[in-house]
C-alpha positions as CSV (number, residue, x, y, z in Angstrom):
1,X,0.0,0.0,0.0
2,X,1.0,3.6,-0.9
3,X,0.4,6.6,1.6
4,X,1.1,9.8,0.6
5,X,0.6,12.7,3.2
6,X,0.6,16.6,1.7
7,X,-0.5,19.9,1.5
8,X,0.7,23.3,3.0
9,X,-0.7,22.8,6.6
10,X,2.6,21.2,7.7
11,X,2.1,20.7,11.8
12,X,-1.2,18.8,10.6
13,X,0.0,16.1,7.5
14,X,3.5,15.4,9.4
15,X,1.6,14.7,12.7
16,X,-0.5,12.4,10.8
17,X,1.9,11.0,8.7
18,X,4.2,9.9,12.2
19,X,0.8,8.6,13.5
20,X,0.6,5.7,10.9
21,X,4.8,5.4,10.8
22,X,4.2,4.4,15.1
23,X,2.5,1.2,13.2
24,X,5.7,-0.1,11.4
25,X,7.5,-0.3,14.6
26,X,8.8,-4.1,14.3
27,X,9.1,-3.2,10.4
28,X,12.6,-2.8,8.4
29,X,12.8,0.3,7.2
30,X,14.1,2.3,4.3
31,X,14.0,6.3,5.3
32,X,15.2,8.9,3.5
33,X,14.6,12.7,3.2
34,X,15.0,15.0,0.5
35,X,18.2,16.0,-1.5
36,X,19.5,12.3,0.6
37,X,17.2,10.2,-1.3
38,X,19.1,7.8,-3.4
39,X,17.2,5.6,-6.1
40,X,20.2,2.8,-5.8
41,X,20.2,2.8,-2.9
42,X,15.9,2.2,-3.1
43,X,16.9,-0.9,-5.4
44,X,19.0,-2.8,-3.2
45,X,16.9,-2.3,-0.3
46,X,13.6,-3.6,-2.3
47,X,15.9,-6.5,-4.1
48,X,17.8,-8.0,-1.0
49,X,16.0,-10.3,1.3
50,X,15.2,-8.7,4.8
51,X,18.2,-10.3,7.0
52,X,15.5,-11.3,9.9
53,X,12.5,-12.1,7.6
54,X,11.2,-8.8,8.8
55,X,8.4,-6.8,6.9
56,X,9.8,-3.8,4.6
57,X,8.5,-0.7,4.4
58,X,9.9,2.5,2.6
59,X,9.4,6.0,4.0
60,X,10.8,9.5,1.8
61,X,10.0,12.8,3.3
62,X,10.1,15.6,0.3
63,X,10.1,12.7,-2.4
64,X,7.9,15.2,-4.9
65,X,10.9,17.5,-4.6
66,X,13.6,16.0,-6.5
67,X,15.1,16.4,-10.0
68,X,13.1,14.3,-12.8
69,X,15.9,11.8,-13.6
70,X,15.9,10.5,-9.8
71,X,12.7,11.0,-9.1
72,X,11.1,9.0,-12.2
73,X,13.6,5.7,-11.2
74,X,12.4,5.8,-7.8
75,X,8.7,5.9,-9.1
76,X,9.4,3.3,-11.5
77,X,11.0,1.1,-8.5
78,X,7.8,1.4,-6.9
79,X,5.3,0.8,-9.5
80,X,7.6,-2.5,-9.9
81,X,7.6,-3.5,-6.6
82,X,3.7,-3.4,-5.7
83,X,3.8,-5.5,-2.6
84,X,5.8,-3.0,-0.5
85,X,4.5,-0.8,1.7
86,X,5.2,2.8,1.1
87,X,4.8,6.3,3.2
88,X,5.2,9.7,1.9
89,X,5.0,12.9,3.2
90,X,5.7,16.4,1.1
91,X,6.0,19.8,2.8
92,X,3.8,21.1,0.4
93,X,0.9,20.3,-1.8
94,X,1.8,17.8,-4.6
95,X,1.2,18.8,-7.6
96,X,-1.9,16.9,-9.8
97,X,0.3,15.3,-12.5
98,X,2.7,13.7,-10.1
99,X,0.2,12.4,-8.1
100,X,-1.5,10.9,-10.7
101,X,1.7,8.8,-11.2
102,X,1.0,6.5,-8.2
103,X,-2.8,6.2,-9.6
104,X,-3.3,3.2,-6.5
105,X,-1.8,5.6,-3.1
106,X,-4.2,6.4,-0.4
107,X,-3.7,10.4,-0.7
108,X,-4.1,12.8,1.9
109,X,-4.3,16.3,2.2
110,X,-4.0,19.1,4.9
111,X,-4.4,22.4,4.5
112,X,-4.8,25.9,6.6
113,X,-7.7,27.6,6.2
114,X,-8.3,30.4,3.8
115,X,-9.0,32.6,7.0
116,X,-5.3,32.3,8.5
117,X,-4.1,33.8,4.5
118,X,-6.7,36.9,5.0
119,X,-5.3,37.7,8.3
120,X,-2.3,37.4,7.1
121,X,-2.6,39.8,4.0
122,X,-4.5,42.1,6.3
123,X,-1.3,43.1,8.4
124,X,-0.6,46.2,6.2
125,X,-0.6,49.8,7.2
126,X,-3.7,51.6,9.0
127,X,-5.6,48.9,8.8
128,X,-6.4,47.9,12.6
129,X,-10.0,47.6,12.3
130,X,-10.0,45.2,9.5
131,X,-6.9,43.2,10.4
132,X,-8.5,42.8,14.4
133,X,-11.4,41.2,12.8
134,X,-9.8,38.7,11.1
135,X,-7.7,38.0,13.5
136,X,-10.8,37.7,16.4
137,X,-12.6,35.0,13.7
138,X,-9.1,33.0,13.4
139,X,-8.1,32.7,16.7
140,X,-11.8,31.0,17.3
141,X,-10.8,28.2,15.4
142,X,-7.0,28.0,14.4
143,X,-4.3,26.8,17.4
144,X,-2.6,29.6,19.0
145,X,1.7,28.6,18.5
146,X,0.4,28.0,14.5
147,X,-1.1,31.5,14.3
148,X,2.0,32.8,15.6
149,X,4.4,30.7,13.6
150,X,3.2,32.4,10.7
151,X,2.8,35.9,12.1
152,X,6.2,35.9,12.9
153,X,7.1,34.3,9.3
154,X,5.0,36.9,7.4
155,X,6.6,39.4,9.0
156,X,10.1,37.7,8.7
157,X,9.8,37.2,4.8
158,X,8.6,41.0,4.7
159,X,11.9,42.0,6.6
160,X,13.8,40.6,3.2
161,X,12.0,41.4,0.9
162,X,9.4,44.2,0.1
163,X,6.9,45.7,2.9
164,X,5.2,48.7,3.2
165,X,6.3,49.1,6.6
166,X,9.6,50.8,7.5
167,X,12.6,48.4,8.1
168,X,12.7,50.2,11.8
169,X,9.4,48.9,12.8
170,X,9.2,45.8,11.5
171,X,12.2,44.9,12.8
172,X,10.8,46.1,15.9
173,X,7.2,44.1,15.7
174,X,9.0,40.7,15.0
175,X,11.5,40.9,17.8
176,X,8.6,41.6,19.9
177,X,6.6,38.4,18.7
178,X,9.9,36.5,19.0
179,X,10.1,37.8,22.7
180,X,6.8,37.7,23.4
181,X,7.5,33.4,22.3
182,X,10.2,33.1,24.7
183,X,8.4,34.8,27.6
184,X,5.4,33.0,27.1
185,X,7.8,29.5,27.1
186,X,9.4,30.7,30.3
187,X,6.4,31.6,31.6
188,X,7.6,34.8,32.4
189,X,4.3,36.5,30.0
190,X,2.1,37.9,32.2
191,X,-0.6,39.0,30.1
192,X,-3.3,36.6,27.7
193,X,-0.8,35.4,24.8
194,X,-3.6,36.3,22.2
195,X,-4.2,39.5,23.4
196,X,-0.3,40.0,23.6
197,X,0.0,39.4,19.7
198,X,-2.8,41.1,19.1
199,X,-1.3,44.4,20.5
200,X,2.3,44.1,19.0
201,X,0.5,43.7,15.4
202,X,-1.9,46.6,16.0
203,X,1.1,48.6,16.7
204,X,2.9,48.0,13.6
205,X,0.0,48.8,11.9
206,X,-0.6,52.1,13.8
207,X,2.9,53.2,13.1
């Protein structure tokens, strides 16, 4: 059987993915992660007899993400070798056309929620009002530490790259959320985490 776990909601499709991977405990195991990922090396794993008769099962984290030549042996390999077990996880949605190359896998996706992207693309100057009621809605449904993963990443990329903030205060907003993570982890925060990112965002975009 083929399992293939994917899409952009990371924290989600990895927890499920080491979920099923807890099963294959008293399996031998072929694991390899991205650039690492060797199609010989696939071979002789699937064409040598396990040493203790034990059960194979291969496991590739970021398979999707390698060069054609490599990645279309290890695909034939598998297609060849039907009897295996096989689990996948991508940190990213897979495209259509590859997926469709492993027609018999038990596919699943994760993915945020359109909400957590409109939040996001709300943090832009003077717009507080908008921006606090997106953010209310999310934090009703969407974990806390995710929310301000990607705060803090938003406001990282925009720190390299272009932002219609000045450099000064974002700098200044995402050392605050990176503080505000270590204070909160020492338990050294003393006011309601939400509320705390809330406030360091509003002031960005008040500035």
């Amino acid at each position: 059987m083929i399992y293939i776990f994917h899409g952009n909601h990371n924290t989600q499709s990895y927890t499920a993915f080491s979920e099923l991977l807890n099963n294959y405990d008293k399996h031998e195991k072929f694991h390899q992660n991205g650039k690492n990922i060797n199609p010989d090396s696939l071979d002789n794993f699937l064409n040598t007899p396990s040493l203790f008769s034990e059960t194979k099962v291969v496991i590739f984290e970021n398979l999707f993400s390698l060069l054609k030549s490599p990645f279309d042996k290890i695909i034939k390999l598998i297609n060849s070798h039907p009897d295996f077990d096989y689990l996948f996880w991508q940190d990213k949605k897979i495209e259509v056309a590859k997926l469709k190359l492993l027609p018999q896998a038990d596919i699943k996706i994760f993915t945020l929620p359109e909400l957590l992207f409109s939040c996001l693309n709300a943090i832009k100057p003077k717009n507080k009002v908008d921006f606090s009621k997106k953010y209310q809605e999310l934090m009703a449904t969407f974990p806390l530490e995710l929310a301000l993963f990607w705060f803090k990443n938003t406001l990282r990329r925009q720190l390299t790259t272009y932002s219609k903030f000045s450099e000064e205060n974002l700098k200044k907003a995402y050392l605050n959320l990176i503080e505000l993570d270590k204070k909160s982890k020492s338990g050294t925060l003393y006011e309601p985490k939400d509320m705390a990112i809330e406030r360091i965002i509003l002031s960005l975009l008040d500035a």
